[in-house]
Every structure is written in C-alpha cells, then in structure tokens.
C-alpha positions in Angstrom: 114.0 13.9 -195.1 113.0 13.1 -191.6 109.3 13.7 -192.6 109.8 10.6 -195.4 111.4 8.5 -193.0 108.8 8.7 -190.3 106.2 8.5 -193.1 107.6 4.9 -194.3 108.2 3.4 -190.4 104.3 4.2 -190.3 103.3 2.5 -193.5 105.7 -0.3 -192.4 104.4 -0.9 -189.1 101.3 -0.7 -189.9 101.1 -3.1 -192.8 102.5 -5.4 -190.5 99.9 -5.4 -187.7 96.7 -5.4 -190.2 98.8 -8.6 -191.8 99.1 -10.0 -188.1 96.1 -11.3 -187.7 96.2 -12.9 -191.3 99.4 -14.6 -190.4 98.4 -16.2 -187.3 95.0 -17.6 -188.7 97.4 -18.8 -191.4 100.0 -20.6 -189.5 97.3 -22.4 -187.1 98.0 -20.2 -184.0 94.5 -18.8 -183.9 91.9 -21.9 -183.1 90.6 -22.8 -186.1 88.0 -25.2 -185.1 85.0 -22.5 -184.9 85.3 -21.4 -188.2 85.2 -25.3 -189.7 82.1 -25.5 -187.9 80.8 -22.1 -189.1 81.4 -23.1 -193.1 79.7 -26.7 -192.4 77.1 -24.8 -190.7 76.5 -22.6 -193.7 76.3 -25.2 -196.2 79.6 -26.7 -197.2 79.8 -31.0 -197.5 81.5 -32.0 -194.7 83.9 -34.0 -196.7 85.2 -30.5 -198.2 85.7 -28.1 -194.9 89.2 -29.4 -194.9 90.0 -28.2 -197.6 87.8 -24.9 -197.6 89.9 -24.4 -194.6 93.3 -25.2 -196.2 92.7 -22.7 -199.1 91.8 -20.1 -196.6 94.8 -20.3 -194.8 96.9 -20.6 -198.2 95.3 -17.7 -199.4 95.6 -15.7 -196.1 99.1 -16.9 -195.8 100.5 -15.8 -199.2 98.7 -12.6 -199.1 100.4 -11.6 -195.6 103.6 -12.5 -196.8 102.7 -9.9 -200.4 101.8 -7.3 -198.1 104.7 -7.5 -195.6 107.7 -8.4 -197.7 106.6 -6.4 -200.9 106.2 -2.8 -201.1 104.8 -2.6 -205.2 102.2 -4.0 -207.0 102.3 -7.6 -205.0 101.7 -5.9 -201.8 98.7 -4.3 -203.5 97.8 -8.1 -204.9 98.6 -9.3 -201.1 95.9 -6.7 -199.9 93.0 -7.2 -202.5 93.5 -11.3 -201.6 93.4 -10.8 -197.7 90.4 -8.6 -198.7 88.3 -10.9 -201.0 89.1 -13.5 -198.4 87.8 -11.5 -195.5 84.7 -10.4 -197.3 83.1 -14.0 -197.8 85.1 -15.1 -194.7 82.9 -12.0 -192.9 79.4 -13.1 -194.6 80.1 -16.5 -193.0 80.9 -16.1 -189.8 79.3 -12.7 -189.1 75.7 -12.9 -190.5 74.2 -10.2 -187.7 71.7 -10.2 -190.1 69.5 -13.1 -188.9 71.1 -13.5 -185.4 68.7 -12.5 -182.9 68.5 -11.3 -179.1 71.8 -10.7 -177.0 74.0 -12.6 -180.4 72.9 -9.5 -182.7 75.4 -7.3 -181.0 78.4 -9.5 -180.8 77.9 -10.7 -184.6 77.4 -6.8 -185.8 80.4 -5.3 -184.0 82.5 -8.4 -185.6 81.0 -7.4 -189.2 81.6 -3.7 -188.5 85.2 -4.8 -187.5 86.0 -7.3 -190.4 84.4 -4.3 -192.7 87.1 -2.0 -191.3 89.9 -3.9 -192.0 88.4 -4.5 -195.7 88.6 -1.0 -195.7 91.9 -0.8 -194.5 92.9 -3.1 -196.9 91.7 -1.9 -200.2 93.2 1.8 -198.6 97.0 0.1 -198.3 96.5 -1.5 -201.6 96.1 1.8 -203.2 99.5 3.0 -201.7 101.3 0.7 -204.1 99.0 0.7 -207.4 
C-alpha cells in the first residue's frame, strides 16, 4: 500500500512541474515578447502574431489544466496538446539548424531540451490511455 501511495505523489508531482512551465507561458508570467518576434520573424503577417500568440497560450493553458486536474483520458488529451504545441513552438524558436557560430549551441541545447519534454509528455500521456 505504501509502495502505491508513494507511486501516485510521484506521478502527481511530477505532472505538475512538466505542466509548470506550460502554465506560466499561459497566464503571461513568462515574457512573451521574444516569441512574438520569433513567429513574425519566421513568416507570420504581422497583423496575425496576436492572435498566433493568444491560441498558444489557450492551447497551452487548457492543456495544463487536463494534465494537472485530470488523471484519465483528458490528461492524456492535455499532454498530446502541450506536446503538438511544443513541437512547432520548438521548430520556431529553436532552428539550431541554420544558426551559426557561438548561437548554434544555445539554440541546440534548447531543441534538445523542448525534445525532452515532448518526450516526457507523450510518456505521461501513456499513463492514462
């Protein structure tokens, strides 16, 4: 019995520090102001960053809340949408790909970071399917 109990504070606690980060972004705590620039920089109008940005923070928002509050098949649905999110949120932001000199690092350890909590992610998920 003890062996279940510490078992569930685990899953718990963690699923509420991976959803942290998702959280914050979501209710404006994180500066949000590089990102905008990063989507206009990579292609979106202008005129639609607002609202690119607003979706994001909906969608990471109502997946934190899945993940954290829910412990069935929502907080599976909360995971997959926090990781679809991250995935194109990564190929934005992170592209190590074509950044060159002293920015390659930087850019590859935050891919290699955002691809671990993907994985992370899609791992939790599986706990409730």
């Amino acid at each position: 019995m003890a062996h279940e109990t510490v078992i569930r504070a685990a899953l718990v606690v963690g699923k509420t520090l991976v959803a942290l980060i998702f959280l914050l972004n979501a209710l404006g705590v994180v500066d949000q102001a590089g990102a905008a620039r990063e989507l206009a920089g990579f292609g979106v109008p202008r005129r639609w960053v607002p609202l690119a940005m607003l979706t994001g923070r909906g969608v990471q928002l109502v997946g934190a809340i899945l993940l954290v509050l829910w412990g069935d098949r929502l907080a599976a649905l909360g995971c997959v949408m926090l990781a679809a999110f991250l995935a194109q949120a990564t190929l934005v932001a992170h592209p190590f790909w074509s950044a060159t000199g002293d920015a390659r690092t930087p850019q590859l350890v935050n891919f290699l970071k955002n691809v671990a909590i993907i994985g992370g992610l899609l791992s939790l998920a599986s706990v409730y399917v």
